[in-house]
Structure formats: structure tokens, C-alpha cells
TORKOL-4160 file (C-alpha; in steps of 0.2 Angstrom, whole numbers, padded with zeros to 4 digits, m for minus):
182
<pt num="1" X="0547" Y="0596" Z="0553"/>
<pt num="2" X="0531" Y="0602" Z="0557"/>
<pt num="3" X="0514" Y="0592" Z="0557"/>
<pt num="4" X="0501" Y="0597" Z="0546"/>
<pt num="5" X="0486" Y="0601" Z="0553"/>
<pt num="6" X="0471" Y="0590" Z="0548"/>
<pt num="7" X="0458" Y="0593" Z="0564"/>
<pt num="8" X="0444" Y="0583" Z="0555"/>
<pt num="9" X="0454" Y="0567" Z="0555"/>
<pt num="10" X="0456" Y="0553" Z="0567"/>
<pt num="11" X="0470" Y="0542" Z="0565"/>
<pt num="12" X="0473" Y="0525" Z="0574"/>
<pt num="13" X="0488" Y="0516" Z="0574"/>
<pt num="14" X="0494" Y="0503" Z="0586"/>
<pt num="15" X="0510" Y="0492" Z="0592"/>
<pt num="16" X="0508" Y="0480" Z="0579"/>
<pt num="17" X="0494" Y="0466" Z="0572"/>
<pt num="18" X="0479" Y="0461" Z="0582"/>
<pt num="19" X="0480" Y="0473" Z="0594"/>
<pt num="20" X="0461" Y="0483" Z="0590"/>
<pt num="21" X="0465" Y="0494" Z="0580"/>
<pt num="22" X="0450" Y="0490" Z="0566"/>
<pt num="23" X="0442" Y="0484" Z="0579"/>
<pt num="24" X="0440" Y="0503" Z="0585"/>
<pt num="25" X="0439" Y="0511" Z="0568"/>
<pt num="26" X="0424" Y="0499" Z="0566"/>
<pt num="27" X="0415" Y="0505" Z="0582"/>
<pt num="28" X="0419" Y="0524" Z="0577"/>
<pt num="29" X="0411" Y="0522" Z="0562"/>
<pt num="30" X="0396" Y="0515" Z="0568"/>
<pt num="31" X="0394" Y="0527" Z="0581"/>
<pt num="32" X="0398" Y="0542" Z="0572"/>
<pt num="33" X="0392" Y="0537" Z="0555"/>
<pt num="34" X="0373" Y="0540" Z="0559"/>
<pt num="35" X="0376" Y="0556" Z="0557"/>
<pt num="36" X="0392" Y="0563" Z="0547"/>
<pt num="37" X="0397" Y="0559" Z="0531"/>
<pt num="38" X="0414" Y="0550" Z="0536"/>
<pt num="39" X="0426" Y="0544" Z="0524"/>
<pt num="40" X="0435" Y="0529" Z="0531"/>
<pt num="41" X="0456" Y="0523" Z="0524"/>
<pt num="42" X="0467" Y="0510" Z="0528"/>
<pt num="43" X="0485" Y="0514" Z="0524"/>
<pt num="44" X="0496" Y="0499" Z="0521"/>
<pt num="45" X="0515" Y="0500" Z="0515"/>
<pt num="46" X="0513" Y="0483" Z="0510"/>
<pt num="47" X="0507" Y="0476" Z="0493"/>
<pt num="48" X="0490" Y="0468" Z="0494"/>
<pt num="49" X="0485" Y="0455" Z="0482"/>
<pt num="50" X="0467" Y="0449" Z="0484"/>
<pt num="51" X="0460" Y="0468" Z="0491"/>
<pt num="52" X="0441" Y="0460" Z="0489"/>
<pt num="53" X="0429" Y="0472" Z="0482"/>
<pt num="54" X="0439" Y="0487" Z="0477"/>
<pt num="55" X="0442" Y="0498" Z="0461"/>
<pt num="56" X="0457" Y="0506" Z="0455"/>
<pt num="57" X="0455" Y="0527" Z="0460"/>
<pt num="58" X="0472" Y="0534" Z="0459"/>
<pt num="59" X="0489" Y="0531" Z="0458"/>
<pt num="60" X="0505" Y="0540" Z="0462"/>
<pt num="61" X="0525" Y="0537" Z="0465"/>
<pt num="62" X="0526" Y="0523" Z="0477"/>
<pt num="63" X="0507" Y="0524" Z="0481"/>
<pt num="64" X="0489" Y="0516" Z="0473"/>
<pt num="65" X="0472" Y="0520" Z="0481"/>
<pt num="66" X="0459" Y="0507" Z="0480"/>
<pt num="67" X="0438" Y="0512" Z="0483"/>
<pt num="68" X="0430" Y="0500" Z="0493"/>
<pt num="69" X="0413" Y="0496" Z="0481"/>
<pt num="70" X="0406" Y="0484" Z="0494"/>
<pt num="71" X="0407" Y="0475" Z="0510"/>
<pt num="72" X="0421" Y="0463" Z="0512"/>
<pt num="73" X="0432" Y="0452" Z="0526"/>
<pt num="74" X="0447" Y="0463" Z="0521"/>
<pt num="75" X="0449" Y="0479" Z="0535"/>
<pt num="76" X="0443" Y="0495" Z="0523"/>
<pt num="77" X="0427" Y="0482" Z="0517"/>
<pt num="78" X="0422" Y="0481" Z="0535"/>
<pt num="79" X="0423" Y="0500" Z="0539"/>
<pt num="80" X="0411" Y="0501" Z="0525"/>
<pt num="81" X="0400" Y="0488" Z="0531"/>
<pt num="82" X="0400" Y="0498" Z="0548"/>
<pt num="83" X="0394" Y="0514" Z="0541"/>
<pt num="84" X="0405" Y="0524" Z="0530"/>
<pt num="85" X="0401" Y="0534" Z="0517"/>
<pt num="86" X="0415" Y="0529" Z="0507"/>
<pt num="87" X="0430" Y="0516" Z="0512"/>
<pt num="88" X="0447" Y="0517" Z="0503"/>
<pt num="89" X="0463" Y="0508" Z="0505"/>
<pt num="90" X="0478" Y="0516" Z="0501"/>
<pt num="91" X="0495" Y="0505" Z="0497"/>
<pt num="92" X="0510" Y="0516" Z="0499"/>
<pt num="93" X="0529" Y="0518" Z="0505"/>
<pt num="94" X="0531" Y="0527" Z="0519"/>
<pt num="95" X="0543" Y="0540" Z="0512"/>
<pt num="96" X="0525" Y="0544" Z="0497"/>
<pt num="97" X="0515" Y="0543" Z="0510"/>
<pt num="98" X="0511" Y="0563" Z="0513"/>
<pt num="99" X="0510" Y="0564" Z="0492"/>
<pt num="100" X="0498" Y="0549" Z="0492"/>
<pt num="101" X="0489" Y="0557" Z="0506"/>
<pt num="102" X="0486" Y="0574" Z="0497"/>
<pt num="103" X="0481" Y="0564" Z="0480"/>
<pt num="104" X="0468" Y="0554" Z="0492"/>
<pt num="105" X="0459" Y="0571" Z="0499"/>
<pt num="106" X="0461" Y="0580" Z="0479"/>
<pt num="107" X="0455" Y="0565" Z="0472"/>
<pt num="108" X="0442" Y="0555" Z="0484"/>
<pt num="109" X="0439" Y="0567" Z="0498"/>
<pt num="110" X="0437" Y="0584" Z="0488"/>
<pt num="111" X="0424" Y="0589" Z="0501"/>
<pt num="112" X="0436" Y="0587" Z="0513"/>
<pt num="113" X="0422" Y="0577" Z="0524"/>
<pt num="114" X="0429" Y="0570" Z="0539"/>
<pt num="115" X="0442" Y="0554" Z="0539"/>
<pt num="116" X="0444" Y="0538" Z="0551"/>
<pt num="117" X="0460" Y="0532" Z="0546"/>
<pt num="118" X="0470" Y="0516" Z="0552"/>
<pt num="119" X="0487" Y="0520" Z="0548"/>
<pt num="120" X="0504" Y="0516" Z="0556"/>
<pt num="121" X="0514" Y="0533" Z="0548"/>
<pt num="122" X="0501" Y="0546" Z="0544"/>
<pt num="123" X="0502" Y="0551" Z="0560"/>
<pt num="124" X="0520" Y="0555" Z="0560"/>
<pt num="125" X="0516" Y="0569" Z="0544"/>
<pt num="126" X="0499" Y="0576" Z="0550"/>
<pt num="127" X="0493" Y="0584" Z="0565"/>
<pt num="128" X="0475" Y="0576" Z="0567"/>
<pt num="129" X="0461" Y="0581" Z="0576"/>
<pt num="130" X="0463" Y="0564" Z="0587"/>
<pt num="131" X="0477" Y="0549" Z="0587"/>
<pt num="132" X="0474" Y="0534" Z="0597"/>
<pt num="133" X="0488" Y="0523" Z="0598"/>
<pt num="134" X="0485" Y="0506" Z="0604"/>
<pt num="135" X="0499" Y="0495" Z="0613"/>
<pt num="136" X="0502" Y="0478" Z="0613"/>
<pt num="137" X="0514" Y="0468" Z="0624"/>
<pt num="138" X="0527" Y="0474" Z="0614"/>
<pt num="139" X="0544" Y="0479" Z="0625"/>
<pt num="140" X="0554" Y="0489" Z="0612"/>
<pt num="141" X="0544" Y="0498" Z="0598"/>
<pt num="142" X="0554" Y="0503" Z="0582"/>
<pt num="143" X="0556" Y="0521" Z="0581"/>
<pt num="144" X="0543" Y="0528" Z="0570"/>
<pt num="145" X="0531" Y="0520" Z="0582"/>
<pt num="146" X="0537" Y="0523" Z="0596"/>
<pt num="147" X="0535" Y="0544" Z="0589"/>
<pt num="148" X="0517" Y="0537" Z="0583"/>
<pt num="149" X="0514" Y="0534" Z="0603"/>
<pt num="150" X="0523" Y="0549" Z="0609"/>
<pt num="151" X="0511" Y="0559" Z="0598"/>
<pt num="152" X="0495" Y="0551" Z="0603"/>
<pt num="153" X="0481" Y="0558" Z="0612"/>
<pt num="154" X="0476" Y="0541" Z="0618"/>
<pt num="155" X="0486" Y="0527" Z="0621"/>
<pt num="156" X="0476" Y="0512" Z="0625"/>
<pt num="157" X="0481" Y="0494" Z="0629"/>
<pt num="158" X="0478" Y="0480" Z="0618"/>
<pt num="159" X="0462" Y="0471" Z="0617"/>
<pt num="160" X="0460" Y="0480" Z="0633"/>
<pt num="161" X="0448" Y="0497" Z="0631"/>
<pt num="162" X="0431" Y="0500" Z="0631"/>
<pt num="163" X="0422" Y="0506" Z="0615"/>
<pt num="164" X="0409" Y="0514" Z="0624"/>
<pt num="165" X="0422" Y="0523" Z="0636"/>
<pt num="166" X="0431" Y="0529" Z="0621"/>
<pt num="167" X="0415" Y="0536" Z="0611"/>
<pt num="168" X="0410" Y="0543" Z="0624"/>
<pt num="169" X="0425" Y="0556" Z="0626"/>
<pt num="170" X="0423" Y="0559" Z="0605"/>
<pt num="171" X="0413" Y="0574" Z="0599"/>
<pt num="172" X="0414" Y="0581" Z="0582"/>
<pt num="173" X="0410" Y="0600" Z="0580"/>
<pt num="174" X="0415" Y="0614" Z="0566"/>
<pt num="175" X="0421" Y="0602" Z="0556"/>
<pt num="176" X="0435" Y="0593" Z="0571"/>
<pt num="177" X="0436" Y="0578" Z="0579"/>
<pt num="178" X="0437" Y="0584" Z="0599"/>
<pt num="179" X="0442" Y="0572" Z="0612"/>
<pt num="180" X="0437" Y="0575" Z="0631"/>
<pt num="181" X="0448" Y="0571" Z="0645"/>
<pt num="182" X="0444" Y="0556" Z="0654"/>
């Protein structure tokens, strides 16, 4: 099945927990959200009780999406601390997650500005403009992550990259996400 195309994204997804990957969404967004307008989402399949300072935006089969109205310890709460224009967290199953992902640019990101998204799956349905995939020590990945890696632009090891480096190779241009070779 072919990817949608969505060049004015950037996803990051990694290996597992603790590996950098909001570490790096952080650091995007402060170096890019001077700027553009970007739209930051975390993307969970799991149920999150204690979200911190959110609100209710949409919901939909097997998904809820949840605006960020200040800063807070949870991931989405720091992107907005870092910079971004608007931060959401989006709970969904993976099989709603290209649904939830439509109701999220209809119904928070109608001006289709551009997204930093940490998200395990996304990348699986979309074709973005960039996908980082950061690895940890893991020696067998499950399968849908090991496709997440496979399609990645950049894989990087855990814990192990340099933000700076990483910005560096990022531009954004015509509305996409453009990443140099380095």
C-alpha cells in the first residue's frame, strides 16, 4: 500500500523508550520554531491517564486528540515549552491511526502548517518530508518497526547523535521539510 505523501512533516520514531526521541523533537522545535509556525503531536496507542494540561479536541473510532493549553512534564507539554505553536497528543490504535491522523489536520491543523510528530506508526501510513528513526541496543525489532527503520531517512543511535549535526542537514522550503546528505 502506498504512503501518503505529507512532505511538510517530520516524523521521529525510535526502537523503544529512552532512546532520544523527544529529546530531538524538543531540539527541532526550538531551532525551527523561531521562524515557522509548527504544529508539534505525540501519537500514543496507549491510554494516558494524567495527560497534564490538555483539553479535549476531537475524537474518533479508536482515537482522542488532546491540545496541549500549557507547559507540562509530559512529552506534547515540553514541545510546547520548546516552541510550538500548538502541541497535541493524539491516543489511538494503530489500525485508526490514518483516520485519527486525517481528523487531526481537518480539525487542528486546517492550515496544514508544518508538523514535528513523535510517533511509532505514522510513519508506516505517510510518506513525510523527513523520518528519523532512532535505535537502541535492541537486537530484534518487531516488525512494524523494523519497516519504521527501513523507511527512515535517518537512522541514528540512541543517545548517540548530535542535535546540532542533525539541524544542520534540516531546511524547510515551499512548504517541505528537506534533509541534506551528511
Amino acid at each position: 500500500m502506498p504512503r501518503k505523501p505529507f512532505p511538510n512533516l517530520i516524523i521521529i520514531s525510535g526502537s523503544g523508550r529512552k532512546v532520544g526521541k523527544t529529546f530531538l523533537v524538543t531540539a527541532l522545535i526550538r531551532a525551527f520554531s523561531p521562524g515557522i509556525p509548527l504544529i508539534a503531536l505525540k501519537i500514543s496507542p496507549h491510554v494516558h491517564d494524567a495527560l497534564g494540561n490538555t483539553a479535549l479536541r476531537a475524537t474518533a473510532k479508536g482515537a482522542r486528540i488532546f491540545q496541549d493549553l500549557g507547559a507540562h512534564h509530559k512529552n506534547s507539554g515540553q514541545f510546547l515549552e520548546a516552541g510550538a505553536l500548538q502541541s497535541y497528543f493524539m491516543e489511538t490504535e494503530d489500525n485508526c491511526l490514518e483516520s485519527a491522523f486525517d481528523i487531526f489536520m481537518k480539525e487542528c491543523n486546517p492550515t496544514n502548517n508544518p508538523v514535528i510528530c513523535e510517533s511509532g506508526a505514522l510513519s508506516i501510513l505517510m510518506d513525510p518530508g523527513i523520518s528519523i528513526f532512532i535505535r537502541g541496543s535492541n537486537i530484534h525489532l518487531p516488525d512494524h518497526k523494523q519497516a519504521a527503520m527501513q523507511q527512515a531517512d535517518l537512522v541514528l543511535p540512541a543517545r548517540l547523535f548530535s542535535t546540532a549535526e542533525i539541524i544542520g542537514r534540516i531546511s524547510f522550503s515551499e512548504n517541505r521539510w528537506n534533509l541534506r546528505n551528511g
